[in-house]
PDB file with one MODEL, atoms N, CA, C and O in Angstrom:
MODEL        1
ATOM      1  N   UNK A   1       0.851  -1.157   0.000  1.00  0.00           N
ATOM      2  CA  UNK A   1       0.000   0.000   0.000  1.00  0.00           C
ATOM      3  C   UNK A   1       0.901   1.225   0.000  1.00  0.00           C
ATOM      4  O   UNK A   1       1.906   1.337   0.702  1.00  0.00           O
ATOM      5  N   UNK A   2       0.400   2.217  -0.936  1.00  0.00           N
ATOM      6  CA  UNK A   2       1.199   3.380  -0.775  1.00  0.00           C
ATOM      7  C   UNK A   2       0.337   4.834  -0.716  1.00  0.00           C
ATOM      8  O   UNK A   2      -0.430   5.184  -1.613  1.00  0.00           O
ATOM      9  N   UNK A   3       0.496   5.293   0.008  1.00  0.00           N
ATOM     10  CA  UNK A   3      -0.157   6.814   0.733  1.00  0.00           C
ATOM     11  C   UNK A   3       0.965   8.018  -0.276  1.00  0.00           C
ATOM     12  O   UNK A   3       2.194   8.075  -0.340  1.00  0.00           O
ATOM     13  N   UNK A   4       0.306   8.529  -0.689  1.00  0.00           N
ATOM     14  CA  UNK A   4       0.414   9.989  -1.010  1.00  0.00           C
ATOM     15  C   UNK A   4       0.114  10.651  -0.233  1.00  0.00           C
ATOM     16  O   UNK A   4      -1.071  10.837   0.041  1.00  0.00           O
ATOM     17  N   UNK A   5       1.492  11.456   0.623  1.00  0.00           N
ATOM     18  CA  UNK A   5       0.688  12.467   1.849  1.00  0.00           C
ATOM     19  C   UNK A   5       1.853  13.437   1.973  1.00  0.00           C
ATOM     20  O   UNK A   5       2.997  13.179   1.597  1.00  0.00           O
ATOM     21  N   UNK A   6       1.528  14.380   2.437  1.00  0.00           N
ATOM     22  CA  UNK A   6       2.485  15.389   3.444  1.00  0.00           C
ATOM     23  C   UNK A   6       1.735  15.458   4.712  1.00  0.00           C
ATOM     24  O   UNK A   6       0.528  15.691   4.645  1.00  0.00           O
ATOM     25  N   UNK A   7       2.253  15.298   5.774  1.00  0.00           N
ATOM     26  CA  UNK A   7       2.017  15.520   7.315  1.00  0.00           C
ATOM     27  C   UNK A   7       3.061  16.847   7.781  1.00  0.00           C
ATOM     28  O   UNK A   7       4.262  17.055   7.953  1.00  0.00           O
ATOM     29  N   UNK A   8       1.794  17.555   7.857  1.00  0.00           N
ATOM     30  CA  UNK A   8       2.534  19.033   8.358  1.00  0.00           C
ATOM     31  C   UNK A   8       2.828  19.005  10.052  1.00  0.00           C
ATOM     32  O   UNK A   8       2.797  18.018  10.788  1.00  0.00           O
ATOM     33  N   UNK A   9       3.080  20.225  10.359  1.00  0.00           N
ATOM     34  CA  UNK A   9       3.538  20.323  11.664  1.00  0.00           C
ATOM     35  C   UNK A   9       1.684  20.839  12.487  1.00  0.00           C
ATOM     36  O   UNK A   9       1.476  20.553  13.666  1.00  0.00           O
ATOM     37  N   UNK A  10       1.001  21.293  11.958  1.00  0.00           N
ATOM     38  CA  UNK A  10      -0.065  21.614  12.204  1.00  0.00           C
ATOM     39  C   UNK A  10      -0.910  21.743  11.684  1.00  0.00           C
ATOM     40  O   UNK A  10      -0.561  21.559  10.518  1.00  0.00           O
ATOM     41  N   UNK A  11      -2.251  22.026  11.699  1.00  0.00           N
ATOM     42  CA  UNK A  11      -3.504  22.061  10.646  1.00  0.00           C
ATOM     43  C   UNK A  11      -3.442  23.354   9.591  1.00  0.00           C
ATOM     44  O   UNK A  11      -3.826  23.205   8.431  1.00  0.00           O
ATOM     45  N   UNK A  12      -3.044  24.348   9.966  1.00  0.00           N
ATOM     46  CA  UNK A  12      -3.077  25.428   9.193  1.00  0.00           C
ATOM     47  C   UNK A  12      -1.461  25.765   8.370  1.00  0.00           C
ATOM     48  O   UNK A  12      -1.009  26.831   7.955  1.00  0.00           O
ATOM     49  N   UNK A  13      -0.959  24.572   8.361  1.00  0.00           N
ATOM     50  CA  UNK A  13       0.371  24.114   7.668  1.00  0.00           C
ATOM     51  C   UNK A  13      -0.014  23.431   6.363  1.00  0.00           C
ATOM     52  O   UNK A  13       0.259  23.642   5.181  1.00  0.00           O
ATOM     53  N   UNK A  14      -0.916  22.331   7.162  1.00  0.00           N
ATOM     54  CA  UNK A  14      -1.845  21.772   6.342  1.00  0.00           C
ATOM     55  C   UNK A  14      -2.525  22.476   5.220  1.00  0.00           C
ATOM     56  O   UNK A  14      -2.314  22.614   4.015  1.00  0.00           O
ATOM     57  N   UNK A  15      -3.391  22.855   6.048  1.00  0.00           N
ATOM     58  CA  UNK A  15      -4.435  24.234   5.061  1.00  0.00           C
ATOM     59  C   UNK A  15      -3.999  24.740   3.863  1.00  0.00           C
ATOM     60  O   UNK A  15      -4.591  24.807   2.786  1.00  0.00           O
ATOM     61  N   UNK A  16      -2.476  25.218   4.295  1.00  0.00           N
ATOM     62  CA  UNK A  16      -2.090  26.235   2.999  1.00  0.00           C
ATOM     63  C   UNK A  16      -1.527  25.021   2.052  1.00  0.00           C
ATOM     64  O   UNK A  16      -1.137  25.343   0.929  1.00  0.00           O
ATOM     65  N   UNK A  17      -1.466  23.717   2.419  1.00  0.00           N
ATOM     66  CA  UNK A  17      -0.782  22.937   1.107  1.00  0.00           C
ATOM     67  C   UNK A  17      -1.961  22.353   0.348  1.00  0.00           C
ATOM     68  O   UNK A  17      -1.847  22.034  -0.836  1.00  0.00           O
ATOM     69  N   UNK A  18      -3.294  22.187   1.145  1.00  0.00           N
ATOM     70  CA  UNK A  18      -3.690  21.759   0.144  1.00  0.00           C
ATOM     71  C   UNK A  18      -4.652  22.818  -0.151  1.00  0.00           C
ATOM     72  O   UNK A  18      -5.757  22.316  -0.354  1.00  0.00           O
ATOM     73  N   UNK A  19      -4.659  24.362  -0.274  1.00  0.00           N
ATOM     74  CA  UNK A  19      -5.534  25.272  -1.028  1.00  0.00           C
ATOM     75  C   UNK A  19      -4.366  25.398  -2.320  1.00  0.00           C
ATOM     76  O   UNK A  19      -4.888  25.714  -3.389  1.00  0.00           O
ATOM     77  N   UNK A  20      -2.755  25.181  -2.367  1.00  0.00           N
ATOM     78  CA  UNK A  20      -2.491  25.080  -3.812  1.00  0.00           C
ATOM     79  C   UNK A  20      -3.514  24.634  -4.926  1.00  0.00           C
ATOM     80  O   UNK A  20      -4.246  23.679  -4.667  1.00  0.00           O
ATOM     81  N   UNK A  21      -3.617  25.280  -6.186  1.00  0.00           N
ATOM     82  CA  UNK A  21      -4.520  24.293  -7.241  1.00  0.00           C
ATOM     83  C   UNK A  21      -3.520  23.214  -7.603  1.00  0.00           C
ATOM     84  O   UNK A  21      -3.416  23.075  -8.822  1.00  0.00           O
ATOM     85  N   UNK A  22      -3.003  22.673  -7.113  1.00  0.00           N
ATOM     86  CA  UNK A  22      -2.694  21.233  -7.898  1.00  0.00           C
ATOM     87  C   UNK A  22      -3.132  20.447  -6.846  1.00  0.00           C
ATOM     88  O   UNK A  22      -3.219  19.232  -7.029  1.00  0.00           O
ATOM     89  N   UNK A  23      -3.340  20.795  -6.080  1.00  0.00           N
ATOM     90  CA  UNK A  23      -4.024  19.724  -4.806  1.00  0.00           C
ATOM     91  C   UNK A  23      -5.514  20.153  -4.762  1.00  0.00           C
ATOM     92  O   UNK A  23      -5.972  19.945  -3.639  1.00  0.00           O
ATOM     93  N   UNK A  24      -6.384  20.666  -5.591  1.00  0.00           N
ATOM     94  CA  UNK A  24      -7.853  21.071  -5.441  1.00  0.00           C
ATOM     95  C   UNK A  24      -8.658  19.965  -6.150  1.00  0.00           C
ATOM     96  O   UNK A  24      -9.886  19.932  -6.083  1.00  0.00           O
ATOM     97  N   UNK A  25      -8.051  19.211  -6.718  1.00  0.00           N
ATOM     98  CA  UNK A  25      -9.157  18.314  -7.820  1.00  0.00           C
ATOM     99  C   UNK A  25      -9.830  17.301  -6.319  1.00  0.00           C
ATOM    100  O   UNK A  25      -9.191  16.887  -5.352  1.00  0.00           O
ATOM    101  N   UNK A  26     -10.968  17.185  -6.557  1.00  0.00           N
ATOM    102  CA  UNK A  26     -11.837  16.438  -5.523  1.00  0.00           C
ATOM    103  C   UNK A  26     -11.139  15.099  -5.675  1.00  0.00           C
ATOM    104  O   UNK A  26     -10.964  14.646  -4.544  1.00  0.00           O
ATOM    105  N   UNK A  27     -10.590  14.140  -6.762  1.00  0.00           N
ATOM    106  CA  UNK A  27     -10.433  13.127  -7.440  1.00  0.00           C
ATOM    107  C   UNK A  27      -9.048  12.456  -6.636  1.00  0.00           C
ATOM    108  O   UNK A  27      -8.623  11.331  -6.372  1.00  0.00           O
ATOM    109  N   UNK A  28      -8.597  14.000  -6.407  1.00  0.00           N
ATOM    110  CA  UNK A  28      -6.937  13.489  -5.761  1.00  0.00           C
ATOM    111  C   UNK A  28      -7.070  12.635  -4.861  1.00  0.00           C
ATOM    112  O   UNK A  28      -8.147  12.560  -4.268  1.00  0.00           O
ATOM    113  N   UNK A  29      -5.931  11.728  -4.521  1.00  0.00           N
ATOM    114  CA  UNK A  29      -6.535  11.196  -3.359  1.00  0.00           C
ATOM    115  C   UNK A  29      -5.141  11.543  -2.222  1.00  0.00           C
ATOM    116  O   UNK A  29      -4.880  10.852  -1.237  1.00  0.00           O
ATOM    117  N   UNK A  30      -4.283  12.929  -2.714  1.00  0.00           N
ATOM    118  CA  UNK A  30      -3.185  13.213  -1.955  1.00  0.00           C
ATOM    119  C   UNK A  30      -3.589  14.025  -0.277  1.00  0.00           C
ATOM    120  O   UNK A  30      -4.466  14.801   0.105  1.00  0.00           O
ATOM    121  N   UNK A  31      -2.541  13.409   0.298  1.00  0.00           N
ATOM    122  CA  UNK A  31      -3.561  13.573   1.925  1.00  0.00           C
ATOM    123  C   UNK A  31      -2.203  14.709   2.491  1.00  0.00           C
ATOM    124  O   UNK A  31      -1.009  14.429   2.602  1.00  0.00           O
ATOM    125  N   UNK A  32      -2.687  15.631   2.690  1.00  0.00           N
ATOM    126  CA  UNK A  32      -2.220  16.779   3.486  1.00  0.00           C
ATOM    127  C   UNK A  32      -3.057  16.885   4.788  1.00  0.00           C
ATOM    128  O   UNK A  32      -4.246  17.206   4.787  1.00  0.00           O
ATOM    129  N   UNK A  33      -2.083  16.482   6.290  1.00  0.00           N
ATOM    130  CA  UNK A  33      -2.986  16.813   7.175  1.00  0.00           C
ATOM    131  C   UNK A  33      -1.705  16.913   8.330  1.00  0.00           C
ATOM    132  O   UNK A  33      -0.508  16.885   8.045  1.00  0.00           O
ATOM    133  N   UNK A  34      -2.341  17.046   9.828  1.00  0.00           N
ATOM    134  CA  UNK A  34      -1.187  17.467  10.989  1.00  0.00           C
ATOM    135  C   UNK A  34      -1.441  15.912  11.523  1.00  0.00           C
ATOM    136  O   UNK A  34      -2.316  15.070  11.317  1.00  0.00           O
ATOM    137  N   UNK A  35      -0.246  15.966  12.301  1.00  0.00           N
ATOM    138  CA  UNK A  35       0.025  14.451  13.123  1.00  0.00           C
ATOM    139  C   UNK A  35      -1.100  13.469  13.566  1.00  0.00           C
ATOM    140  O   UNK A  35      -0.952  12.248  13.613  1.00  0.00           O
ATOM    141  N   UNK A  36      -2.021  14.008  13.823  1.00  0.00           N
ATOM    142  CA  UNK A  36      -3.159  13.131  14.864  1.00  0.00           C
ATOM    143  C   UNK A  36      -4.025  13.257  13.407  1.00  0.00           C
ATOM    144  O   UNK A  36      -4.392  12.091  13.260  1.00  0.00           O
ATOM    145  N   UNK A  37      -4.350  13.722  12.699  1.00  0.00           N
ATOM    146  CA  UNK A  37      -5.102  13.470  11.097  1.00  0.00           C
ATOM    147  C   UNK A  37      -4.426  12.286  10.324  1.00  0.00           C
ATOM    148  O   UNK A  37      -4.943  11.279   9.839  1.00  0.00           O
ATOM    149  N   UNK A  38      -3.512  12.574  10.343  1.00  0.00           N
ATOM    150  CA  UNK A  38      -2.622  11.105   9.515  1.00  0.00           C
ATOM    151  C   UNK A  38      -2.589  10.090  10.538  1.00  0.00           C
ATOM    152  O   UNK A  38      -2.985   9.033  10.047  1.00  0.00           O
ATOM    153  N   UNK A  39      -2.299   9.973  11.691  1.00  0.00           N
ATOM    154  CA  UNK A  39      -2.410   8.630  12.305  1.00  0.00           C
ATOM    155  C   UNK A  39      -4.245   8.028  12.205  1.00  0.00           C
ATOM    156  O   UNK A  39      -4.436   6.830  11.999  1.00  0.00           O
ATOM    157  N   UNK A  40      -5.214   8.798  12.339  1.00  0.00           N
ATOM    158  CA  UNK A  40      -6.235   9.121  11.819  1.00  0.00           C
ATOM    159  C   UNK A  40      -6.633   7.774  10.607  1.00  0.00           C
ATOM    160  O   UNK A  40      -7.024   6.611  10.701  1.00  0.00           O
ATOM    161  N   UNK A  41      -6.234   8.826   9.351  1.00  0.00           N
ATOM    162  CA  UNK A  41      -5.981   8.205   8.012  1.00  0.00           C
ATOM    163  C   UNK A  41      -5.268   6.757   8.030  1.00  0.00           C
ATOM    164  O   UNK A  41      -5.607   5.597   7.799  1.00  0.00           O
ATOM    165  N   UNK A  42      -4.063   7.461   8.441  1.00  0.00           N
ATOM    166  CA  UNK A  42      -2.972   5.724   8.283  1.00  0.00           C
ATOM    167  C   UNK A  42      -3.939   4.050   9.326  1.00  0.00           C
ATOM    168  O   UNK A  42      -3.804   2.832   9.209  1.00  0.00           O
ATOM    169  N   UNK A  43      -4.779   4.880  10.188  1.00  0.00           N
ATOM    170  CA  UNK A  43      -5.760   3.932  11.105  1.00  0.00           C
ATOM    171  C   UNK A  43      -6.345   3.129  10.051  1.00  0.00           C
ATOM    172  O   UNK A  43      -6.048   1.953   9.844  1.00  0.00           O
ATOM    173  N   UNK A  44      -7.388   3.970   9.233  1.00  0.00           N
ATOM    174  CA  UNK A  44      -8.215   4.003   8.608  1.00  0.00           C
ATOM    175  C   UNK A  44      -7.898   2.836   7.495  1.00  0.00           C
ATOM    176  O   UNK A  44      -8.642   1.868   7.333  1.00  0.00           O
ATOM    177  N   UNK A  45      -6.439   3.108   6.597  1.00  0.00           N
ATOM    178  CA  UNK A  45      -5.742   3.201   5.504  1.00  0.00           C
ATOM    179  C   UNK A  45      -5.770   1.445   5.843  1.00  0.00           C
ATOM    180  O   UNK A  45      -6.282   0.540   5.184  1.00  0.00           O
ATOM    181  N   UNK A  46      -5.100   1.404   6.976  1.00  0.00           N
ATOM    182  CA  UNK A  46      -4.534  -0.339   7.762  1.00  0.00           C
ATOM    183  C   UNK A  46      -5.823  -1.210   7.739  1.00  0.00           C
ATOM    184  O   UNK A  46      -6.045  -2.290   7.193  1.00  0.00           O
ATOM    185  N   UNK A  47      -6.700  -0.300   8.598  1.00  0.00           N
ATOM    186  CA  UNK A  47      -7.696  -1.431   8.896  1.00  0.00           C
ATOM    187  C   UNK A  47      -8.654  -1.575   7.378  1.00  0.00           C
ATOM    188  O   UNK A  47      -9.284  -2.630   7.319  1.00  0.00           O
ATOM    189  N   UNK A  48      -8.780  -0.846   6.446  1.00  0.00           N
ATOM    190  CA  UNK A  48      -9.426  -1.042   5.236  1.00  0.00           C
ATOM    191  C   UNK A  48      -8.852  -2.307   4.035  1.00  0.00           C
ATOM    192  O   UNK A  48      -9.580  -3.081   3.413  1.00  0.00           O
ATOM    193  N   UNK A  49      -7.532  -2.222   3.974  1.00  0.00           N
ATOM    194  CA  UNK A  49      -6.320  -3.022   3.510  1.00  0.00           C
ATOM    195  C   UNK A  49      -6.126  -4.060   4.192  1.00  0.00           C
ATOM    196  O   UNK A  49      -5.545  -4.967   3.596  1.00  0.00           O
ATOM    197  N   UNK A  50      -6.527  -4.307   5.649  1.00  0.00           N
ATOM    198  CA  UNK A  50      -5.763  -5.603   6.313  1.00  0.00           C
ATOM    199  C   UNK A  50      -4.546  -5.256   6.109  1.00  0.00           C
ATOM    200  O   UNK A  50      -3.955  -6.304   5.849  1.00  0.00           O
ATOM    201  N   UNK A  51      -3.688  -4.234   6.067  1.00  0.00           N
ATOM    202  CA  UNK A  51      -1.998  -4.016   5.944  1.00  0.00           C
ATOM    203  C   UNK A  51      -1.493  -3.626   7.036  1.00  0.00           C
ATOM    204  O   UNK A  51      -2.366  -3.100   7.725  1.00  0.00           O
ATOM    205  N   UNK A  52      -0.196  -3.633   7.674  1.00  0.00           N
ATOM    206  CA  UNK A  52       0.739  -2.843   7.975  1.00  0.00           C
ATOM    207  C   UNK A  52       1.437  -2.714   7.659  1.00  0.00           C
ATOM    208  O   UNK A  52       2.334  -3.021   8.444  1.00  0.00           O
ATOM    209  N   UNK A  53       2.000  -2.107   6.139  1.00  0.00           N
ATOM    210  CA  UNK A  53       3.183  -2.252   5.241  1.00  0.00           C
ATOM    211  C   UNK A  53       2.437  -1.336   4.345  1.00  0.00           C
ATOM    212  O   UNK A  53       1.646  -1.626   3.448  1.00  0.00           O
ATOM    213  N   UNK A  54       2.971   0.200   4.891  1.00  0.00           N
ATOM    214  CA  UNK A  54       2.915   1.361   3.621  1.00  0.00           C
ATOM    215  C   UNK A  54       4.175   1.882   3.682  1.00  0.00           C
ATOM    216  O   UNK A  54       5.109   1.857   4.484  1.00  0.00           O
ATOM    217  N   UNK A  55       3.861   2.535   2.227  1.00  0.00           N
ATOM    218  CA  UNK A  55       5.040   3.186   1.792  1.00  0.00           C
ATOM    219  C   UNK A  55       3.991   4.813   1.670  1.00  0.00           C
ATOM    220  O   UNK A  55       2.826   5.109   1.403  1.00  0.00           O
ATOM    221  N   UNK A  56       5.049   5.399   1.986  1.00  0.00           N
ATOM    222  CA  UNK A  56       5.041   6.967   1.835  1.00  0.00           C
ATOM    223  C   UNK A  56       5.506   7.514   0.909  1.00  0.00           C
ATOM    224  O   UNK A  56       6.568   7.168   0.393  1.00  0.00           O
ATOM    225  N   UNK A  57       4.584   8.764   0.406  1.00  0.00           N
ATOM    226  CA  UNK A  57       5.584   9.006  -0.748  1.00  0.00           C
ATOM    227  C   UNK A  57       5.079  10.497  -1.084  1.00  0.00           C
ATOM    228  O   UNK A  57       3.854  10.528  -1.204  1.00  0.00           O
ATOM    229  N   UNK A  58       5.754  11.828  -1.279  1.00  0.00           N
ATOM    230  CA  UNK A  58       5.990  12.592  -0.917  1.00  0.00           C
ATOM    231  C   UNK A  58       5.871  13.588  -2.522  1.00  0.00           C
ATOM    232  O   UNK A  58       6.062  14.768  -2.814  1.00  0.00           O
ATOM    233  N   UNK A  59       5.435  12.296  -3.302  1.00  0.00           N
ATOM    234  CA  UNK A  59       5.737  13.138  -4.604  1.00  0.00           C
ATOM    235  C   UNK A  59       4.705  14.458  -4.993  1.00  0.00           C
ATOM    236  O   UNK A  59       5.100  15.400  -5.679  1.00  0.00           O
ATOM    237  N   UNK A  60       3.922  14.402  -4.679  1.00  0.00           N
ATOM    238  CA  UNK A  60       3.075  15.778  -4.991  1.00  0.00           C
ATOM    239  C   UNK A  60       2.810  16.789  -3.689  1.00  0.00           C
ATOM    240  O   UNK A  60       2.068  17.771  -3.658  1.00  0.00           O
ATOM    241  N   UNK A  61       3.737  16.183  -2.509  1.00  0.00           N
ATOM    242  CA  UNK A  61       3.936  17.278  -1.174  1.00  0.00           C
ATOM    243  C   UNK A  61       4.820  18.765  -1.837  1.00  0.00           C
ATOM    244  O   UNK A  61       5.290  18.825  -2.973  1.00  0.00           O
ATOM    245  N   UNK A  62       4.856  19.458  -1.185  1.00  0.00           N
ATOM    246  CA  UNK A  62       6.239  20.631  -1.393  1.00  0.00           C
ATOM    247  C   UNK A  62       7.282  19.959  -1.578  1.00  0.00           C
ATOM    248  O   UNK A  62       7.709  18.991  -0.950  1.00  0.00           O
ATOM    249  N   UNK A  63       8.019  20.929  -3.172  1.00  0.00           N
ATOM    250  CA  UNK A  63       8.980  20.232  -3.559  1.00  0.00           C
ATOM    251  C   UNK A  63      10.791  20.489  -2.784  1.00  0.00           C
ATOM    252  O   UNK A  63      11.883  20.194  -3.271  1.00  0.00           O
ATOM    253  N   UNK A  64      10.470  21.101  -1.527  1.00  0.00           N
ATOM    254  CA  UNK A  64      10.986  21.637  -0.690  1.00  0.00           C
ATOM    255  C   UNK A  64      11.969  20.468   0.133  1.00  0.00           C
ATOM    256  O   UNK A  64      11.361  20.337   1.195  1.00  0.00           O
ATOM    257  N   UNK A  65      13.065  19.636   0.184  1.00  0.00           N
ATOM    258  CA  UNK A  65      13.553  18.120   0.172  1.00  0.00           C
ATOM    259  C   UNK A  65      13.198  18.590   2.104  1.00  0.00           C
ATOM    260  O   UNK A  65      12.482  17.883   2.813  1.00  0.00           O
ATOM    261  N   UNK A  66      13.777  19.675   2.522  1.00  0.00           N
ATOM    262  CA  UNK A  66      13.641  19.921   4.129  1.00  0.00           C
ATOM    263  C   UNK A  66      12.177  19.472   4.562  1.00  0.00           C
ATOM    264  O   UNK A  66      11.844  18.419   5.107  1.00  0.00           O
ATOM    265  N   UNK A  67      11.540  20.351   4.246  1.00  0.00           N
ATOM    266  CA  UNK A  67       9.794  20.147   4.658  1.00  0.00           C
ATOM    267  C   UNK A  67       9.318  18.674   3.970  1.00  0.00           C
ATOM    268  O   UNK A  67       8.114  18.435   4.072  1.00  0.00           O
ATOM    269  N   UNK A  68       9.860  18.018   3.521  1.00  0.00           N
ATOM    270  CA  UNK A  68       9.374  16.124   2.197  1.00  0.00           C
ATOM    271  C   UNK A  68       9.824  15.458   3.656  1.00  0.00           C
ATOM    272  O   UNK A  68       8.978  14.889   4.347  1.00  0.00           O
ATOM    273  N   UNK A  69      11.883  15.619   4.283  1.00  0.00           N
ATOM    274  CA  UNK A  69      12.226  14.738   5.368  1.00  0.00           C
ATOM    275  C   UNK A  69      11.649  15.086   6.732  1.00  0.00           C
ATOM    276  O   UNK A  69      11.457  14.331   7.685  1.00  0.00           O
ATOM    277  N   UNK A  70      11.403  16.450   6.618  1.00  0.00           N
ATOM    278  CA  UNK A  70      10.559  16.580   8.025  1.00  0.00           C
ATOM    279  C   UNK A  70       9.005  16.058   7.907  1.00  0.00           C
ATOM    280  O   UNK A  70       8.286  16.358   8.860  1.00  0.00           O
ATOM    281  N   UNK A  71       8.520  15.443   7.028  1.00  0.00           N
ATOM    282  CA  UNK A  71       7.141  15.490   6.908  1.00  0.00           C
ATOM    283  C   UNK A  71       7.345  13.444   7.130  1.00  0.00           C
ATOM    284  O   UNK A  71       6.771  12.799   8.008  1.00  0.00           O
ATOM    285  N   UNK A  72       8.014  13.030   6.378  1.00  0.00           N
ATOM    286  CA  UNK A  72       8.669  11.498   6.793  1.00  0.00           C
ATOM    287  C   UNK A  72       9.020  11.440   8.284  1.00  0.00           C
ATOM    288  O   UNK A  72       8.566  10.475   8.899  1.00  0.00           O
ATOM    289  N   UNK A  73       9.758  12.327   8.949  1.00  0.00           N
ATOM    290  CA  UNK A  73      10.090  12.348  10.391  1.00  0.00           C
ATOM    291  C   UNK A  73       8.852  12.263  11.382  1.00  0.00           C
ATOM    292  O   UNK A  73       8.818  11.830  12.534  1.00  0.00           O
ATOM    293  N   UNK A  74       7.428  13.027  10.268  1.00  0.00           N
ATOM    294  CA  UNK A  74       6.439  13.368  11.529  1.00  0.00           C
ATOM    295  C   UNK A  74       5.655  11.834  11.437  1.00  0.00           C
ATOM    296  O   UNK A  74       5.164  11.329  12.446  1.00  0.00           O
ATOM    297  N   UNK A  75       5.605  11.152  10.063  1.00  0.00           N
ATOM    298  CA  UNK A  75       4.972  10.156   9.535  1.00  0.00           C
ATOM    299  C   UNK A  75       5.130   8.557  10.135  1.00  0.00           C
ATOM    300  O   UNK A  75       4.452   7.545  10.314  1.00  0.00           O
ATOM    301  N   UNK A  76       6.405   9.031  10.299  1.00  0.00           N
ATOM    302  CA  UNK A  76       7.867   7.606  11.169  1.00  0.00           C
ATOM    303  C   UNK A  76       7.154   7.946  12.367  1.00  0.00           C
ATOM    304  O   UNK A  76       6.533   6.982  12.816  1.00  0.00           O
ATOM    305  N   UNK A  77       7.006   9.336  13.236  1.00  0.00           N
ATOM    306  CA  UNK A  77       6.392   8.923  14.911  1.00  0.00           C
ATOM    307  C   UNK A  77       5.071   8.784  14.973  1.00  0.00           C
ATOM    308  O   UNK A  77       4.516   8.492  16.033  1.00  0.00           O
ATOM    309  N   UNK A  78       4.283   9.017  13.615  1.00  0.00           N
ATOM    310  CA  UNK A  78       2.729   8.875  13.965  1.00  0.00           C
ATOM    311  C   UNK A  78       2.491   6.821  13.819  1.00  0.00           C
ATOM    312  O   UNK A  78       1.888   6.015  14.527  1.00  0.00           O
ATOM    313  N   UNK A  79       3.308   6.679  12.557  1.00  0.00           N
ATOM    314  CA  UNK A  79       3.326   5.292  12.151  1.00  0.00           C
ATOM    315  C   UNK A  79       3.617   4.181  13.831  1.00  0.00           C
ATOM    316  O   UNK A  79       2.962   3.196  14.171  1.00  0.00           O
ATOM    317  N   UNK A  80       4.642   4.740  14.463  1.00  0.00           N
ATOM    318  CA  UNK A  80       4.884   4.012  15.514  1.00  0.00           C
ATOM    319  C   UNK A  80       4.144   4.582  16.649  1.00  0.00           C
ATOM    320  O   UNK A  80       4.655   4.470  17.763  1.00  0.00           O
ATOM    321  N   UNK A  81       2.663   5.361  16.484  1.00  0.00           N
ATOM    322  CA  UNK A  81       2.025   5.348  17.911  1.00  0.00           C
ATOM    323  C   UNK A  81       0.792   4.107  17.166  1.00  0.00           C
ATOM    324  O   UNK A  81       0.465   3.090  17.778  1.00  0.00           O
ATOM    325  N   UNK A  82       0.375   4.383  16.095  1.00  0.00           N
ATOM    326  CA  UNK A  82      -0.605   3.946  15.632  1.00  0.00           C
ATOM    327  C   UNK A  82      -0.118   2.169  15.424  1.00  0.00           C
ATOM    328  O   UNK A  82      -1.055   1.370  15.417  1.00  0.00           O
ATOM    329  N   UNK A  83       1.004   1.730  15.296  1.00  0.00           N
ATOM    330  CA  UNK A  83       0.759   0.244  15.355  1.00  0.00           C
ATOM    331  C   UNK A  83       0.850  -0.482  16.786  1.00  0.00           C
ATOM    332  O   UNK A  83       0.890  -1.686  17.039  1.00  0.00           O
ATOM    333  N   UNK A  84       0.875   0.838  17.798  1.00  0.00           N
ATOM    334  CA  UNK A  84       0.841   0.000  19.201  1.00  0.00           C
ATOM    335  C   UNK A  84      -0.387   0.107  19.634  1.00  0.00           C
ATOM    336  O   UNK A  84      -0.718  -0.432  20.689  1.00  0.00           O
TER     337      UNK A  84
ENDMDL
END
């Protein structure tokens, strides 16, 4: 399973990535949200799939490599509250 996401530092971090128009199409299924929204999602994502084995992937987040590894950093501690 693979998630298209950026995990911001907060909701209104959030906000401004996905009012860009390349993130407006209803269709997308790219997930911009803050820590407790993505563990949220990634809940959601597991128990729909029967998985615990995603991949992250950062390609339509900010093309910004700082804010892509800090957004993996927030993803890595939400991933390890949510499989305990």
């Amino acid at each position: 399973m693979c998630i298209d996401a950026f995990i911001a530092d907060d909701e209104s971090e959030a906000k401004a990535i996905r009012a860009q128009p390349k993130y407006d199409d209803k269709q997308n299924r790219f997930f911009a949200g803050s820590p407790p929204q993505f563990e949220e999602h990634l809940s959601e994502i597991c128990d729909e799939y029967q998985t615990r084995n995603v991949i992250l992937s950062t390609l339509r987040g900010p093309s910004d490599l700082e804010q892509q590894f800090h957004s993996f950093e927030i993803a890595m501690q939400c991933a390890q509250r949510v499989s305990k």
